[in-house]
N, C-alpha and C positions, 0 to 999 in steps of 0.2 A: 504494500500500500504506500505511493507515494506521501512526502510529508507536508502541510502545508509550509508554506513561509510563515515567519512568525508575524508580518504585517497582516495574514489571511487569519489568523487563527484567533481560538477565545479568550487567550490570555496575553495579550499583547498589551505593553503597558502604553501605549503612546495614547489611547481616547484616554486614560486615567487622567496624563500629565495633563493631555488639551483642559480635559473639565476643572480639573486642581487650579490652573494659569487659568482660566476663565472667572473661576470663583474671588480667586486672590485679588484680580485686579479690580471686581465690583466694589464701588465706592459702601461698605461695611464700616459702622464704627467697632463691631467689632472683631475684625478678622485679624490683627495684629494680637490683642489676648489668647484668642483663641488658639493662633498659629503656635503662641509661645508656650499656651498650657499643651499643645498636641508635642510640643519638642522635650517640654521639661524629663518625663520618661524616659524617652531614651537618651535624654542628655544622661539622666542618673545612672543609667545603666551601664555607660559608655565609661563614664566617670569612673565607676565602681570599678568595674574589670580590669581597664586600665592603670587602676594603682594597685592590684595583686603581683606578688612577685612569685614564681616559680622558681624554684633551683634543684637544677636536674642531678640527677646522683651523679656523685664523680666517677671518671671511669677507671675502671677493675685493673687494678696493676697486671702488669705482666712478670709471673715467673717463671724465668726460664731456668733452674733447678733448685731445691732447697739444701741450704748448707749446715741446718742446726745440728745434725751429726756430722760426727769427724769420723776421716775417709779411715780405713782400715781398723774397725773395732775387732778388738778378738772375741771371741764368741762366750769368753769368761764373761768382760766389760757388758756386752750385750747384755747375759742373764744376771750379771750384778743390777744391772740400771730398770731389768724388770723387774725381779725382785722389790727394789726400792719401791719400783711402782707400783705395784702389786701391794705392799704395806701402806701405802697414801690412799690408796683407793680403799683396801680394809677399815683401815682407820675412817673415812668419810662414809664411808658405807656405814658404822657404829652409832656414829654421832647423829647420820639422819635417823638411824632406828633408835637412839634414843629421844631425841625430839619427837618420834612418830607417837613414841610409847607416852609421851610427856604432854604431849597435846590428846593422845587419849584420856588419860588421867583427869585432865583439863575440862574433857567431852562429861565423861564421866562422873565427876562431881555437880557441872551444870546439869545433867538430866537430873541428877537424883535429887537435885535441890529444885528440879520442877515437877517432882513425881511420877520420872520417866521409869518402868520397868530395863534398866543398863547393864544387867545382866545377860537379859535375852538377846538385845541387842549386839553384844560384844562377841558372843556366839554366834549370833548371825553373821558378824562380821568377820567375824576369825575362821567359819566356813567359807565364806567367800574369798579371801584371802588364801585359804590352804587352796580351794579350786582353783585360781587363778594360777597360783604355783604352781599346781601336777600341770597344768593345761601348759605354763609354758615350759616344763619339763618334758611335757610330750613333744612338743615342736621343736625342741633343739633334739629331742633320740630319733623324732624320724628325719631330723635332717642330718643329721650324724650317718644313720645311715642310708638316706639318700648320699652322701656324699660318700660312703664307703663301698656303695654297690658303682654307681657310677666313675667315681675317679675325680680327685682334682683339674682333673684341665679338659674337663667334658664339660 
């Protein structure tokens, strides 16, 4: 289907402009208020946007390789330095399960000062908590041996 021209067609702005310039130039006393209450809007708008500032994320460095290890570790070094790590992670691992336990405590004296049954509760919760566990003990044995039926580099 051929297109019209936009002179042919129903959304052509030039009849709008004609009548707009037709209306502007009738002697109105009040077509200058009016003009200025139709401008104020999008002045605001214009305004508004206009003094927003954007700032775009800076861009992502480029690593071309990482040097926090030093080249030629012996395999003692290696397992001394997991070790270490292994003890900080225990240690942090400790202290959230004693905060967890410390804010239960916390949970726990609130219920029962509002005559919550926090026994039953705590059971509940200590069910949910042992399932949660075997569930993800299940998922690391069958992926143990998925990974022992297929092979590291499959």
């Amino acid at each position: 289907m051929p297109r019209k021209p936009l002179s042919q067609s129903r959304f052509n702005p030039a009849p709008g402009l004609v009548d707009f310039w037709n209306e502007i130039r009738r002697p109105n006393p009040y077509r200058w208020p009016i003009l200025g209450l139709s401008v104020l809007p999008i002045a605001g708008i214009l305004g508004w946007a206009l003094e927003q500032q954007y700032y775009a994320e800076p861009e992502r460095p480029r690593i071309a390789y990482i040097t926090t290890l030093a080249d030629g570790r012996s395999d003692a070094e290696i397992a001394a330095e997991n070790r270490a790590n292994q003890e900080i992670k225990d240690l942090r691992a400790a202290e959230e399960a004693r905060i967890q336990g410390r804010k239960r405590d916390m949970y726990k004296a609130l219920g029962r000062a509002a005559g919550m049954d926090v026994e039953t509760m705590e059971r509940e919760a200590e069910a949910e908590r042992a399932a949660e566990a075997a569930a993800a003990k299940r998922r690391l044995d069958a992926n143990a041996r998925a990974l022992a039926t297929e092979g590291p580099g499959q």
